[in-house]
C-alpha positions as CSV (number, residue, x, y, z in Angstrom):
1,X,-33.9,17.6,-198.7
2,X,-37.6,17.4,-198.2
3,X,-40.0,14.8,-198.6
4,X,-43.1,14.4,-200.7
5,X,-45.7,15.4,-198.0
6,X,-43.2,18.6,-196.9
7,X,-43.3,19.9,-200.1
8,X,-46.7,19.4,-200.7
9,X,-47.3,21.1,-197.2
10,X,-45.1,24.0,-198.3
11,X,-47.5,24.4,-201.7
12,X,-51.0,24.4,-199.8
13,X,-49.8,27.2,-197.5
14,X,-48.2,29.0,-200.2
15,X,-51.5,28.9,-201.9
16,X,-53.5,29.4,-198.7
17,X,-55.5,26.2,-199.7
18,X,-57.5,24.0,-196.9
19,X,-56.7,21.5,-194.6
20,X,-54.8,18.7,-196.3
21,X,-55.4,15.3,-195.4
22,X,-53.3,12.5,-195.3
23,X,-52.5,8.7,-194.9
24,X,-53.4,8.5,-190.6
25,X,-51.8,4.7,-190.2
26,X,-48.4,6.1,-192.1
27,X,-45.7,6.4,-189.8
28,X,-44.7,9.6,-191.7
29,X,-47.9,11.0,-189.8
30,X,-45.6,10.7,-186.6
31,X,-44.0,13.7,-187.1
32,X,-44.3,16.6,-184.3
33,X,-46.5,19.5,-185.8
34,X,-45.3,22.8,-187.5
35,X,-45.7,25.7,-185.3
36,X,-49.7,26.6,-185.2
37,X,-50.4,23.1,-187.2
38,X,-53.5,21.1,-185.5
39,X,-53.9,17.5,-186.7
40,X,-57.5,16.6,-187.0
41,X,-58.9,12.5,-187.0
42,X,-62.4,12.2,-188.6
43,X,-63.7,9.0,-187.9
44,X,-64.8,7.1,-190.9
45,X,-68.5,7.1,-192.1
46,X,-68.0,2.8,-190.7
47,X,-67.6,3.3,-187.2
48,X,-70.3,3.9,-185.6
49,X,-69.2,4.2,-181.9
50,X,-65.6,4.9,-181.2
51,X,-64.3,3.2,-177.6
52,X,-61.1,5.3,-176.9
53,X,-58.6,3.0,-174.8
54,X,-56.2,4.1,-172.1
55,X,-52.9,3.2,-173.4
56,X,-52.5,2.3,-177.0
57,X,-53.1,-1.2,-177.2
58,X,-55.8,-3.3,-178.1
59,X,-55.6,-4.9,-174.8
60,X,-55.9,-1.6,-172.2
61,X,-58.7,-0.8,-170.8
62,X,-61.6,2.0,-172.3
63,X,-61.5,4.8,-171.2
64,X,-64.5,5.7,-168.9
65,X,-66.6,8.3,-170.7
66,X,-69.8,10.1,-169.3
67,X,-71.0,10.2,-172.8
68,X,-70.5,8.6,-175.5
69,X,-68.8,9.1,-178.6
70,X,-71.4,8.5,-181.8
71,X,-70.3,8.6,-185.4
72,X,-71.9,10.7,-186.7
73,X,-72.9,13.1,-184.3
74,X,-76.4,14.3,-182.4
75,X,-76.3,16.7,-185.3
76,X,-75.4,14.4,-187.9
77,X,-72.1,15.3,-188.5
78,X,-69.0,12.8,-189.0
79,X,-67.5,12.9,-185.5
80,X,-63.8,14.8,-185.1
81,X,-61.4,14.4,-182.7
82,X,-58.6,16.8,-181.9
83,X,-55.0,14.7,-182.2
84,X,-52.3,15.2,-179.3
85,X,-50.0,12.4,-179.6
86,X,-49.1,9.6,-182.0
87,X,-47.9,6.8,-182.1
88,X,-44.0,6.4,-183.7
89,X,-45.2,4.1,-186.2
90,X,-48.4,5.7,-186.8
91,X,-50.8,3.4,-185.7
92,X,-52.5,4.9,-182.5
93,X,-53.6,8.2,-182.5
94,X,-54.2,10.0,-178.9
95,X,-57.4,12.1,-179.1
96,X,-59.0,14.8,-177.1
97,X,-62.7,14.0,-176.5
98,X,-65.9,15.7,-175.9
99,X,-66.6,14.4,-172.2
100,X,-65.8,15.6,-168.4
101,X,-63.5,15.8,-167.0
102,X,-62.5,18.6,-169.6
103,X,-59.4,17.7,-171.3
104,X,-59.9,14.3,-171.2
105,X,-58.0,12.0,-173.8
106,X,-57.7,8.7,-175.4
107,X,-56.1,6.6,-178.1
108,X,-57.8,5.3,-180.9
109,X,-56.5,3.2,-183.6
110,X,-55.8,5.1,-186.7
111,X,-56.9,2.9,-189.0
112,X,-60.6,4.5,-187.9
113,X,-60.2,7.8,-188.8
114,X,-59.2,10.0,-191.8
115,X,-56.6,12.8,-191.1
116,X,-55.9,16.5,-191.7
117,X,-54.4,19.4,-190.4
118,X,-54.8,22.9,-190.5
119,X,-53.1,25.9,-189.4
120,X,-56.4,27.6,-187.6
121,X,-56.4,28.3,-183.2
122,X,-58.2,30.6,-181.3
123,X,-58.1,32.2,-178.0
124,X,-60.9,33.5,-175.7
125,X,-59.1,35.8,-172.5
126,X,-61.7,35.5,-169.9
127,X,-60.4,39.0,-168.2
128,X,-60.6,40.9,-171.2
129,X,-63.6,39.2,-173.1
130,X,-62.1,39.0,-176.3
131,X,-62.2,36.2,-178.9
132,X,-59.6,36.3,-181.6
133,X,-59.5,33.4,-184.3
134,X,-56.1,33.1,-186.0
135,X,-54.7,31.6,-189.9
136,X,-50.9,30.3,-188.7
137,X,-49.7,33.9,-187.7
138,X,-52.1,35.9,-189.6
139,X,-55.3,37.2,-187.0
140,X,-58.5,36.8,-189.3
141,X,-61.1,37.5,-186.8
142,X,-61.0,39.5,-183.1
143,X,-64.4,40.3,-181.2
144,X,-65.4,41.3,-177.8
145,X,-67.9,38.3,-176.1
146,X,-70.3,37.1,-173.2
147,X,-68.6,34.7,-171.2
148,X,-70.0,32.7,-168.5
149,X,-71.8,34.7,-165.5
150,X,-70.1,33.8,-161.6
151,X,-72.1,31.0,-161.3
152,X,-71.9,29.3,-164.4
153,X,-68.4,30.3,-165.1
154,X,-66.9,30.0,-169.4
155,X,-64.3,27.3,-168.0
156,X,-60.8,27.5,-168.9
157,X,-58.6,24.9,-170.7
158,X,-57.7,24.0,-174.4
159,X,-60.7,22.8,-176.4
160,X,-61.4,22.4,-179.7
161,X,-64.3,23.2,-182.3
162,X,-66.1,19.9,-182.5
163,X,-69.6,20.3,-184.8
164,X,-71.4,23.5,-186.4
165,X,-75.0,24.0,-186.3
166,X,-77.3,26.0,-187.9
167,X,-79.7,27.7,-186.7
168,X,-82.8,29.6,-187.9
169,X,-83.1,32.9,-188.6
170,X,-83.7,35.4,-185.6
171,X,-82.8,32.1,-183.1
172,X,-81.6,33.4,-179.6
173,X,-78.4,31.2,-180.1
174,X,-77.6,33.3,-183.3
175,X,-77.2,32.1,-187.0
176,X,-74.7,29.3,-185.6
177,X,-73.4,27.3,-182.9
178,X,-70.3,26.0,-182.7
179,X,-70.1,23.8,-180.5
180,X,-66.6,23.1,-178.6
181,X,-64.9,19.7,-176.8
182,X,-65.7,21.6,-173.4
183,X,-69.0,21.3,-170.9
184,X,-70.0,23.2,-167.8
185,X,-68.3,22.7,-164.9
186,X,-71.0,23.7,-162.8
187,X,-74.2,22.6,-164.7
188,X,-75.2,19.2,-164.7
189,X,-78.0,19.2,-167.7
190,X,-78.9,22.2,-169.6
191,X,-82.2,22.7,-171.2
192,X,-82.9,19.1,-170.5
193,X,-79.9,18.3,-172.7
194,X,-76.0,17.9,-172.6
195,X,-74.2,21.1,-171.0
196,X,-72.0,21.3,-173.6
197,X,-69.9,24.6,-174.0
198,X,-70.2,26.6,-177.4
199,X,-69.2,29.4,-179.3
200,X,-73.0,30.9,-180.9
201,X,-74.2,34.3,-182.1
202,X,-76.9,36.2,-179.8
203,X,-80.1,38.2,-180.0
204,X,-79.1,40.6,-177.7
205,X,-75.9,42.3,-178.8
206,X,-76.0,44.6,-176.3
207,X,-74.7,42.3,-173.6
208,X,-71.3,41.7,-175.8
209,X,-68.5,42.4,-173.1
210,X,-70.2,41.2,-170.4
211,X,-70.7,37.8,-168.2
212,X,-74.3,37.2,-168.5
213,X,-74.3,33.2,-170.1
214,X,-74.1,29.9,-168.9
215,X,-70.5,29.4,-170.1
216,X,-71.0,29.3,-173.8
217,X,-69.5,32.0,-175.8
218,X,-71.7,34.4,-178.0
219,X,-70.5,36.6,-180.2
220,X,-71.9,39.1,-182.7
221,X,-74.0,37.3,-185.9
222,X,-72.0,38.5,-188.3
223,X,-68.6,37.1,-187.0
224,X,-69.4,33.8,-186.0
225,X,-71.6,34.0,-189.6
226,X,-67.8,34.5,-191.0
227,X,-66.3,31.9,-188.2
228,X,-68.6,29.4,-190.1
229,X,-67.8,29.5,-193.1
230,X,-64.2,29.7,-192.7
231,X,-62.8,27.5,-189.0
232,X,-62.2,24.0,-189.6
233,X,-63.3,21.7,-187.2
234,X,-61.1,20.6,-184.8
235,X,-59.7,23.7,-184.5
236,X,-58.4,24.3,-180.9
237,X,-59.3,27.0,-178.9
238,X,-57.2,28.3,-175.6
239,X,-59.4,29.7,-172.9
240,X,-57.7,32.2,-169.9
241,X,-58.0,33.8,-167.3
């Protein structure tokens, strides 16, 4: 015996179709994940700021955040949160966020955000330098990468892909950046800005394999070109040592 959303589930991978996206407040959202399955809350276009609480209740206290969390984004992009934990009747969702610590998560009320999930992870190996991007148990992408030099070290944890930007043509930072939940742990602004952690193309291909950045990832044009067009976001990434 399955149930509606199981069998529709069933037909979308069968078909290799897109993330699906469901009812977030229904308690049938409560349900643990499928193996490699990533639930995803996009805030809705009507909240502007989002004030992640402690514990889920209306009455704990907010979370302290160093930044904070805009709908839409810097880049204009609906904001997206990567889902850990529910609620069992659905109506709390607990959230990774974009702010240091790294790692750090909240609850938010569902009833403020639309969700999906998708079958997309990645993992970057800091020892071997190699990216590889992954559809449930099929590997769609593997690359060597530049990872953070000593002192501004690529720093390790589980993340997710939280906005895409594009870039112009010939840009140092590649054709895209994508950027991730992660900052540096050792930089305190960078280029006057934010030091958030990304995954981005490079004008110099010739340092691919080594540790030459400031923590962010960069990888040839042409992948994170493909990386683009086909990685959800909210798609977690697992950085090692």
């Amino acid at each position: 015996t399955v149930t509606r959303g199981q069998l529709a589930t069933f037909f979308y991978r069968y078909k290799g179709k897109p993330a699906v996206t469901v009812d977030a407040s229904s308690p049938f959202c409560a349900r643990p994940p499928d193996r490699f399955e990533t639930f995803v809350a996009t805030i809705k276009p009507n909240y502007g700021l989002i004030d992640p609480r402690v514990a889920p209740d209306h009455n704990s206290d907010l979370l302290a955040l160093e930044y904070p969390l805009l709908n839409p984004t810097y880049h204009n992009h609906p904001l997206v949160l990567m889902v850990t934990a529910r609620t069992s009747d659905g109506q709390w969702l607990k959230v990774q966020v974009p702010s240091r610590p790294n790692g750090t998560e909240g609850w938010i009320p569902a009833t403020q955000a639309t969700l999906s999930t998708h079958f997309m992870h990645a993992s970057l190996n800091l020892t071997s330098r190699v990216l590889k991007v992954w559809n449930g148990d099929v590997l769609i992408a593997e690359t060597q990468a530049v990872i953070g030099r000593s002192g501004t070290p690529t720093p390790l944890g589980r993340f997710f892909i939280s906005d895409l930007v594009e870039k112009s043509p010939g840009s140092f930072f590649g054709p895209y950046v994508m950027t991730l939940s992660a900052f540096s742990e050792t930089l305190a602004t960078f280029q006057g800005g934010i030091p958030v952690i990304s995954i981005h193309g490079t004008s110099q291909p010739w340092l691919i394999g080594g540790a030459h950045s400031n923590g962010c990832i960069r990888i040839p044009n042409d992948v994170v070109t493909f990386l683009a067009a086909n990685v959800p976001m909210g798609t977690p990434i697992e950085i090692s040592a």
